[in-house]
Wavefront OBJ file of the C-alpha trace (Angstrom):
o trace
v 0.000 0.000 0.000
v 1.657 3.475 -1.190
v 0.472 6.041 0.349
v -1.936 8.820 -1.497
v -1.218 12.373 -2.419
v -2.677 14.146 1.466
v -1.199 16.182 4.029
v 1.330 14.902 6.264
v 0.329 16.345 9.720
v 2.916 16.610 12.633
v 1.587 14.255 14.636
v 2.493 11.672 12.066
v 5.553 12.681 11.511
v 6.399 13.137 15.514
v 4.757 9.970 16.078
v 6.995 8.407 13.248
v 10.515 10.274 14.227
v 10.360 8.843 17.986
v 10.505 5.398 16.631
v 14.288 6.660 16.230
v 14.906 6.971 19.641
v 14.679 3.550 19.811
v 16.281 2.559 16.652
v 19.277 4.993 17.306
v 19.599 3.691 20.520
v 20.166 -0.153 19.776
v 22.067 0.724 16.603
v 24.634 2.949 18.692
v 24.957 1.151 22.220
v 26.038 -2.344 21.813
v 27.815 -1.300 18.728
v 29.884 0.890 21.040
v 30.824 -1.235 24.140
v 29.220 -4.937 23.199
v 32.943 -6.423 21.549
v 34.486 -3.461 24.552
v 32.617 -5.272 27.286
v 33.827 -9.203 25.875
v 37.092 -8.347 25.941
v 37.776 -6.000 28.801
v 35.049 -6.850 31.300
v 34.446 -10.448 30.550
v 38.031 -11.296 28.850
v 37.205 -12.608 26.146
v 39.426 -13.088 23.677
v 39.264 -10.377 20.369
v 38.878 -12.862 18.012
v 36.067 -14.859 19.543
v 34.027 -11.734 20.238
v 34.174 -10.526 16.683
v 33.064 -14.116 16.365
v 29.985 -13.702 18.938
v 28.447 -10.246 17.625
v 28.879 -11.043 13.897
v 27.307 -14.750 14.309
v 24.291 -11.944 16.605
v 24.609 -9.787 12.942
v 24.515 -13.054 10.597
v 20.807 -14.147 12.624
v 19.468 -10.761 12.103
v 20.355 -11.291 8.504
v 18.931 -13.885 8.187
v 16.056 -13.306 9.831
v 14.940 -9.828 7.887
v 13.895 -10.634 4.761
v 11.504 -13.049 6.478
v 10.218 -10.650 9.069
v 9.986 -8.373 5.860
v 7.977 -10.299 3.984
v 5.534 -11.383 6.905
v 5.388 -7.875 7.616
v 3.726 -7.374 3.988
v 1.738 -10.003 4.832
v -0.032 -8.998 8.149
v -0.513 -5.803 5.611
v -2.135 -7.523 3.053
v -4.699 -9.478 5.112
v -4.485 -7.313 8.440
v -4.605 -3.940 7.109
v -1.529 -3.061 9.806
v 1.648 -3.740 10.553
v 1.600 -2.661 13.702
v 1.627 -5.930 16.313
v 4.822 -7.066 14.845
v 6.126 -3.517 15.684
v 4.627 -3.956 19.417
v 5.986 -7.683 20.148
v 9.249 -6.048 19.206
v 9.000 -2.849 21.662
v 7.518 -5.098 24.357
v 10.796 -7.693 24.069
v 13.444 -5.704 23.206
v 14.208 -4.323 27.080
v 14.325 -7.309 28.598
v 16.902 -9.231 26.338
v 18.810 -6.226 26.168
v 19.205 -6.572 30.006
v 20.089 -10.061 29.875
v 22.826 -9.269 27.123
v 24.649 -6.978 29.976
v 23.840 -9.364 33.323
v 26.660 -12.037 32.735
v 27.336 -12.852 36.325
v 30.271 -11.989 37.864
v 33.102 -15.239 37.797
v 30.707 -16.655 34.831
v 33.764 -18.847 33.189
v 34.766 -17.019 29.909
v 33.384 -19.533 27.523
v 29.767 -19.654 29.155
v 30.037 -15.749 29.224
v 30.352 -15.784 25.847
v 27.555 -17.894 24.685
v 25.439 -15.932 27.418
v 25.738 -13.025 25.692
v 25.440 -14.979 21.913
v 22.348 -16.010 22.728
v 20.694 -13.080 24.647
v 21.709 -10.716 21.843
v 20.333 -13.044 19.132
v 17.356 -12.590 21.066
v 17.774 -8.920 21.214
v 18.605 -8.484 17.565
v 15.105 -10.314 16.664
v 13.024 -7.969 18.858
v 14.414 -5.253 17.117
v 13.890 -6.729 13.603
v 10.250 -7.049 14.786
v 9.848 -3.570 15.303
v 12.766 -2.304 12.752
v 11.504 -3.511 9.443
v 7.839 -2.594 8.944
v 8.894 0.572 10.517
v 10.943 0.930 7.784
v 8.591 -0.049 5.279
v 6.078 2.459 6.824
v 7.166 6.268 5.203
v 6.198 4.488 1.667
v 2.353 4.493 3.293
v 2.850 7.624 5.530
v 3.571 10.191 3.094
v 3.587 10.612 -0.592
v 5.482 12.329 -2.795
v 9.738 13.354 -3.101
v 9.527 16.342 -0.566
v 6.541 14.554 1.802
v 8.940 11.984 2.311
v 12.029 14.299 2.809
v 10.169 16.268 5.310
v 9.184 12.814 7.266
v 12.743 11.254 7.438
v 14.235 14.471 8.246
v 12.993 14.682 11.161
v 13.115 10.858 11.823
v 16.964 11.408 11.300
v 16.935 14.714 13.657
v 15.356 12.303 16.810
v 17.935 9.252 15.313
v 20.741 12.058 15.663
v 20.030 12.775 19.259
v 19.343 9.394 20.095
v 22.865 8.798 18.764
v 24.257 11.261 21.253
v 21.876 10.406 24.254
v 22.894 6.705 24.124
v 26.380 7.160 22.645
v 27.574 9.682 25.421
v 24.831 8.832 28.173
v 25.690 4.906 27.677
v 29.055 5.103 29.052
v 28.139 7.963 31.377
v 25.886 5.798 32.718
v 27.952 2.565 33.123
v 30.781 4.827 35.491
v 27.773 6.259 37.240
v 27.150 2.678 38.606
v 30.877 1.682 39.093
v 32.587 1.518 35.344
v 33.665 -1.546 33.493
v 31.810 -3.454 36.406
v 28.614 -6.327 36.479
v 26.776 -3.140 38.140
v 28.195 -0.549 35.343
v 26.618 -2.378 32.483
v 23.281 -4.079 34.378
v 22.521 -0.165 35.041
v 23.225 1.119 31.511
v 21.132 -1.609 29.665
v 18.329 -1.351 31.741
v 17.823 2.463 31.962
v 18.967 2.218 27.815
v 16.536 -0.913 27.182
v 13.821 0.565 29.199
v 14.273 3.967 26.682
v 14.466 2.100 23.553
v 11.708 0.463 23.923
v 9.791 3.100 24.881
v 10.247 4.887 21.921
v 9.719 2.161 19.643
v 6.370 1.326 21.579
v 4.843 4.911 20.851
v 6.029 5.024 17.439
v 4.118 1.555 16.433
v 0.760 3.533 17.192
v 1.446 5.385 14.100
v 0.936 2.012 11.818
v -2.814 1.928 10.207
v -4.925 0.240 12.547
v -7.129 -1.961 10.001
v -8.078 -5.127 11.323
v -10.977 -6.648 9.487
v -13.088 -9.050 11.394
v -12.224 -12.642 11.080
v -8.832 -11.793 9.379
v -5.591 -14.401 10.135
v -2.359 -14.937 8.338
v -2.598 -18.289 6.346
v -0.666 -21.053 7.693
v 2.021 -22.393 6.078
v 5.257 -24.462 6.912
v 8.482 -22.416 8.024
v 10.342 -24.249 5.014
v 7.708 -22.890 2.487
v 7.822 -19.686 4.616
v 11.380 -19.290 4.534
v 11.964 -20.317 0.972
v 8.912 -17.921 -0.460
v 10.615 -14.771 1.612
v 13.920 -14.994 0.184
v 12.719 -15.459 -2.878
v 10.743 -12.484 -2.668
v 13.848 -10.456 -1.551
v 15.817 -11.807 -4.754
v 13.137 -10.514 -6.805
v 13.285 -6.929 -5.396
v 16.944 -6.741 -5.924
v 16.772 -8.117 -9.671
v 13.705 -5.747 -10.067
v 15.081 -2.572 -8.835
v 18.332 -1.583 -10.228
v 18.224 1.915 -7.830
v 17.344 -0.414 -4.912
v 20.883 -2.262 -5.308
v 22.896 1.064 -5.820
v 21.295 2.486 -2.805
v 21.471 -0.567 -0.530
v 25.316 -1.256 -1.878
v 26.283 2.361 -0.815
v 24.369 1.836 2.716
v 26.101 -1.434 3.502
v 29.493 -0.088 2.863
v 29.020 2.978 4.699
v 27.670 0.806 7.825
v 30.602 -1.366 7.478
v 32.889 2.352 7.930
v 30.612 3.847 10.423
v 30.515 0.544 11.969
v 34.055 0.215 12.605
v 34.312 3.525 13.889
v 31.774 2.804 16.557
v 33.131 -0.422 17.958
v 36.396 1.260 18.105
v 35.610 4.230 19.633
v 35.955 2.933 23.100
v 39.159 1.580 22.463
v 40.203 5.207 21.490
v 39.100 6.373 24.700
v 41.308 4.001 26.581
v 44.006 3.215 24.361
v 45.245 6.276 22.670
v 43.607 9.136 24.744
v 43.940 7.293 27.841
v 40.443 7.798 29.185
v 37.513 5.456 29.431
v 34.932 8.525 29.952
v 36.713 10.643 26.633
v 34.288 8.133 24.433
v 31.507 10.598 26.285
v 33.112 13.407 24.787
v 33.675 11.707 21.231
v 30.013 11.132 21.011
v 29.865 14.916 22.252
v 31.785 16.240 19.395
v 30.041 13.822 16.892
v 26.465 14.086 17.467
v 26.301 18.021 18.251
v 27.126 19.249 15.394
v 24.569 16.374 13.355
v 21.612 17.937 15.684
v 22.407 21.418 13.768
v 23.126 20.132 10.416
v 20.432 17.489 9.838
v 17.878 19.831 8.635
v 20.044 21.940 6.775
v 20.680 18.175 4.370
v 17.039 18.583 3.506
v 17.217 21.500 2.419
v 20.455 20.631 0.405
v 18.325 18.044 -1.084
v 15.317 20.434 -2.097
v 18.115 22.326 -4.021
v 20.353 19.734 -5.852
v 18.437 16.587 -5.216
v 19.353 14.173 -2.448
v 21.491 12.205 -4.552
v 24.259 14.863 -5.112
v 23.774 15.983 -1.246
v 24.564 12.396 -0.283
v 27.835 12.678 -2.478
v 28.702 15.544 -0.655
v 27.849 14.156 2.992
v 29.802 11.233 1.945
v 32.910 13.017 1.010
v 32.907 15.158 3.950
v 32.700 12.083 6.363
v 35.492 10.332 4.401
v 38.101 13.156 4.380
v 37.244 14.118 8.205
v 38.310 10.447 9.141
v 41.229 10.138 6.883
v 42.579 13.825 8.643
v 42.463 11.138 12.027
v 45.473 9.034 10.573
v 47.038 11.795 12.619
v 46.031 10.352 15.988
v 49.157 7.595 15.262
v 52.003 10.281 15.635
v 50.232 12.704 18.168
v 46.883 11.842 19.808
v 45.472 14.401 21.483
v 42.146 16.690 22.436
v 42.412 18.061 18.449
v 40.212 14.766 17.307
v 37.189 16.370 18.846
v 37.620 18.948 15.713
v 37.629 16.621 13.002
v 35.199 14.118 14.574
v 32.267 17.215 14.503
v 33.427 17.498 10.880
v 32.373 13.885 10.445
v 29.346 14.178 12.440
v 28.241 17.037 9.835
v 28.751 14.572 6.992
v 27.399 11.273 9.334
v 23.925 13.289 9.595
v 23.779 13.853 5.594
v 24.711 10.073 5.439
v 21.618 8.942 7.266
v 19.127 11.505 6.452
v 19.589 11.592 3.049
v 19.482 7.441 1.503
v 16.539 6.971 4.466
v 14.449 9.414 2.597
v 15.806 8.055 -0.825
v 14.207 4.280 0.276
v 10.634 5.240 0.361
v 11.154 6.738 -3.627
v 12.833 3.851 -4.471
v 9.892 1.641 -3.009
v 7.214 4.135 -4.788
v 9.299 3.829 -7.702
v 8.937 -0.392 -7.828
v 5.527 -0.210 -6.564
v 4.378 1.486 -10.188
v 6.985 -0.760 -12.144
v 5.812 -4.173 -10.602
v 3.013 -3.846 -8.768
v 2.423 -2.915 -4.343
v 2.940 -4.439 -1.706
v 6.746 -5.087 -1.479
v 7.398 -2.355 0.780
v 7.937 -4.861 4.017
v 10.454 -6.915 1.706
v 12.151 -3.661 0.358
v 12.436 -2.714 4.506
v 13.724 -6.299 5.374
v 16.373 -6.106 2.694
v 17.651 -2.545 3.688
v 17.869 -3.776 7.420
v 19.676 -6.839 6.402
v 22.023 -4.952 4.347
v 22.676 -2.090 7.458
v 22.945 -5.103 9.832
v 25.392 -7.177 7.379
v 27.556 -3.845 7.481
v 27.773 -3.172 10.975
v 28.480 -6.593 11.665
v 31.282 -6.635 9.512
v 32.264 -3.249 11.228
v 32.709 -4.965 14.707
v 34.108 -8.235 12.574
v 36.804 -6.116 11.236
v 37.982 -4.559 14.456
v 37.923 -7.849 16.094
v 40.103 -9.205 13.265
v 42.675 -6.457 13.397
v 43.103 -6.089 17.281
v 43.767 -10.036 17.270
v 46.435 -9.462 14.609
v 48.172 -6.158 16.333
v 48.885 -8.286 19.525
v 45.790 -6.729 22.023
v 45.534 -8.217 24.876
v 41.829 -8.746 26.236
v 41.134 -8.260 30.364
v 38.751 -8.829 32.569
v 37.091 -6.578 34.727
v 39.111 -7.252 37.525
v 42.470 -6.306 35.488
v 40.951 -3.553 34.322
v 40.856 -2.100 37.539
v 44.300 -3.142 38.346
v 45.284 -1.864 35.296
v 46.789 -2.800 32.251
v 48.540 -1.718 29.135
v 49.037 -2.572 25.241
v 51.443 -3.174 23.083
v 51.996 -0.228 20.556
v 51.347 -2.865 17.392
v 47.256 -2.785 19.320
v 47.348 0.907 19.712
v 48.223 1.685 16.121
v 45.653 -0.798 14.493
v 43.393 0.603 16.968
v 43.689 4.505 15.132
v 43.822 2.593 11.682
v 40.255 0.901 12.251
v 39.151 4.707 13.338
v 40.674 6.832 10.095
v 42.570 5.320 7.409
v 40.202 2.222 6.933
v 36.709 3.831 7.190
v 37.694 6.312 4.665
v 38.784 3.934 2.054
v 35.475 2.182 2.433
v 33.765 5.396 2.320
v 35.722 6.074 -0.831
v 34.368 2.835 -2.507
v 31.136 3.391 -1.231
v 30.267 6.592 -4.179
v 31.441 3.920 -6.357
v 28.100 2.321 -6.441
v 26.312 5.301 -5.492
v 27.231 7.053 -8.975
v 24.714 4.237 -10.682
v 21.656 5.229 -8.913
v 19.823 6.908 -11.440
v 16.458 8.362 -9.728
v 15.752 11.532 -9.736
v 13.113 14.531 -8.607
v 11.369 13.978 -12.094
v 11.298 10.474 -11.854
v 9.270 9.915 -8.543
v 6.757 12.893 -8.552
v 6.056 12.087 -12.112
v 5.289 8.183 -10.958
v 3.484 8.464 -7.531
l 1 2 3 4 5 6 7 8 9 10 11 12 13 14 15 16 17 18 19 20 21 22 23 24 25 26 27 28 29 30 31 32 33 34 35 36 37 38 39 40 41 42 43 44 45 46 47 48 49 50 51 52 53 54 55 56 57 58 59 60 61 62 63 64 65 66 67 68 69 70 71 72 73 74 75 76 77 78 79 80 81 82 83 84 85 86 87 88 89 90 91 92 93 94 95 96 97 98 99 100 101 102 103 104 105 106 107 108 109 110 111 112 113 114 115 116 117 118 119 120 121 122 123 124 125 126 127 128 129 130 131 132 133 134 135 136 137 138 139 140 141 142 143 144 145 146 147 148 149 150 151 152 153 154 155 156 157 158 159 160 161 162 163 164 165 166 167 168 169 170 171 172 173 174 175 176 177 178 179 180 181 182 183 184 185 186 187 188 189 190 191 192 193 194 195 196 197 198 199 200 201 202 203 204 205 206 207 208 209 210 211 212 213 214 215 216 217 218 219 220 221 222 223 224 225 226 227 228 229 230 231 232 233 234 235 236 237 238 239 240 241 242 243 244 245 246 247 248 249 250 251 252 253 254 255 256 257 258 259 260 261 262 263 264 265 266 267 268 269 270 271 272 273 274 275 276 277 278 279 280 281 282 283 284 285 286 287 288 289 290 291 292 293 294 295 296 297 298 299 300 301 302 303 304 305 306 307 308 309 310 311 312 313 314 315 316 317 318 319 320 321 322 323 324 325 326 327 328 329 330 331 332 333 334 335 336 337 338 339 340 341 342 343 344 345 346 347 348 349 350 351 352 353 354 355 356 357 358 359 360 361 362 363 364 365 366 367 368 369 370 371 372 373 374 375 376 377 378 379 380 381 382 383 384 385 386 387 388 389 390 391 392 393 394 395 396 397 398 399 400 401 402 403 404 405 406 407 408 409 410 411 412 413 414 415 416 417 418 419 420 421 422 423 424 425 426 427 428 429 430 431 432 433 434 435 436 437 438 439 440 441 442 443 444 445 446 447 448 449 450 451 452 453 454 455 456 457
């Protein structure tokens, strides 16, 4: 269902935007401290928690273009999408808390698969609520601008979510005692409890539509399975702007990705302070809260294809200037990390409100009713990114020689060799901004335009 030509009103598009709170949230917190919290709280070797988020990542990969296509689904017969969004809300908190409770003395190996298995359980609440809300701006609004003007301001709340869990996380965790049990059990449940809060008030915003009598068909999870894959082949053969766009996002999670994870190690490793990840998220985020609304109107002007170029570019160059941080680390990062942030907030504003034309695009092509698959696909391909963000870290602090703690060391303290601390700044500059780079490879072949969706929807 695409939506028709009507006026968006503001309580739509607030209703809509606080879903980002909680989308923001999970996408920023565990990407920060989850592989930080293996290997210096619980000791876990590098290697073997790259191992347990990306096999976490590889589930909710797995598990999206299914949810996806469901979601279409409970659409088609339902009329709504919404209790799949409010299952999600409703779990997300408390397997979030679970991820974070590994009991103190818990042997390493058990710690590990503790927190394997409570994030896998995490990750699918989220896809729950994640991918029809996705899907949902294509039957919200109508129109290029309509749908700039709604994922603007989505990506305004997703911007200060960003900062609120990126800076309050770890403010939070040395509030109740650090890299402690007690640290993390009070950052993911104040964190869980706020993320799914705002993912609970933003499912009301679904259509309602339940006709009397209505139920899914039932049909066996092979056939399931096997029918929603195939359905998310078909909208990647069908779309050719759907592929440039979703290549460009994935690389550009896998950068941003590996920037996040390694943030914390920043903090402690080459500025020598746990709490200075606070002020990175500071410097990042702040400046994204001013800019994000100036990117739509960038996009009104030159089209959000060419602003996304430039966001791009400005992101890339701002980490590359980081390389620096190997010869003399030092408060000057905060400079060039707002820089980024300026560019980040084009990055995510910009190809969110690009999706819904893409998926109006299709709908008059091949028919409605693909949105949910189109919103599985795109949170697959985010998910695959980041994974391979926090996969990529993993693999090059195993291969510089880091050397993973426990909580107890930690407090003792400890040190690294400088192989670990120099792979540590190369996972935060030089790498992201090659990937970046390769990213407007793909991006050059998307080919919609202005005149091509207003003159379709």
């Amino acid at each position: 269902m695409i939506a028709t030509e009507q006026s968006l009103s503001r309580a739509t598009v607030a209703r809509y935007a606080v879903g980002s709170l909680g989308t923001g949230g999970f996408a920023t917190l565990p990407g920060l401290v989850l592989v930080y919290y293996l290997t210096d709280s619980l000791g876990v070797a590098a290697l073997v928690a790259g191992v347990v988020v990306t096999v976490a990542k590889v589930w909710d990969v797995v598990i999206d273009p299914v949810i996806g296509a469901r979601s279409d689904r409970m659409l088609a017969v339902r009329g709504s999408r919404r209790p799949m969004m409010l299952l999600g809300a409703l779990a997300l908190p408390v397997f979030f808390l679970l991820t974070f409770a590994v009991p103190p003395g818990t042997p390493t190996a058990a710690a590990a698969v503790w927190v394997l298995l409570a994030f896998v359980l995490t990750a699918t609440a989220f896809s729950l609520f994640q991918v029809p809300y996705i899907a949902l701006p294509a039957e919200l609004a109508s129109g290029y601008d309509q749908r700039t003007r709604l994922l603007t301001w989505r990506v305004v709340v997703l911007t200060f979510a960003i900062l609120l869990f990126g800076a309050g996380g770890p403010a939070l965790r040395s509030l109740g005692g650090g890299n402690t049990f007690a640290g993390y059990v009070l950052m993911a449940l104040v964190a869980g409890v706020a993320i799914g809060a705002g993912m609970l008030v933003s499912a009301f915003v679904a259509p309602r539509g339940l006709p009397a009598g209505a139920s899914l068909p039932r049909e066996s999870m092979i056939a399931t399975v096997r029918a929603n894959y195939a359905a998310g082949m078909r909208v990647l053969r069908d779309s050719q702007p759907f592929r440039a766009l979703l290549l460009t996002f994935l690389l550009q999670g896998l950068a941003t990705g590996l920037m996040l994870a390694g943030a914390n190690y920043v903090a402690t490793w080459v500025l020598h302070s746990e709490d200075a990840v606070t002020f990175l998220f500071v410097a990042l985020i702040g400046p994204a809260l001013i800019v994000t609304p100036l990117w739509g109107v960038v996009a009104r002007r030159i089209g959000k294809e060419r602003g996304f170029v430039i966001a791009s570019l400005v992101f890339g160059l701002a980490a590359l200037s980081m390389f620096a941080l190997l010869w003399a680390p030092g408060a000057w990062v905060y400079a060039p990390v707002a820089l980024a942030g300026a560019g980040y907030a084009g990055m995510q504003s910009l190809p969110m409100a690009m999706l819904p034309d893409v998926i109006s695009h299709d709908a008059r092509r091949n028919g409605e009713g693909r949105a949910g698959t189109f919103g599985g696909m795109w949170t697959a391909g985010e998910t695959t990114g980041m994974a391979l963000g926090a996969t990529a870290l993993s693999i090059v602090l195993a291969l510089s020689g880091y050397v993973s703690r426990s909580a107890a060391v930690a407090e003792a303290g400890a040190s690294q060799p400088s192989s670990a601390v120099a792979g540590i700044v190369l996972t935060f500059s030089l790498v992201p901004a090659i990937i970046i780079a390769i990213s407007l490879v793909p991006l050059a072949r998307y080919r919609l335009r202005k005149g091509d969706i207003d003159g379709v929807v």
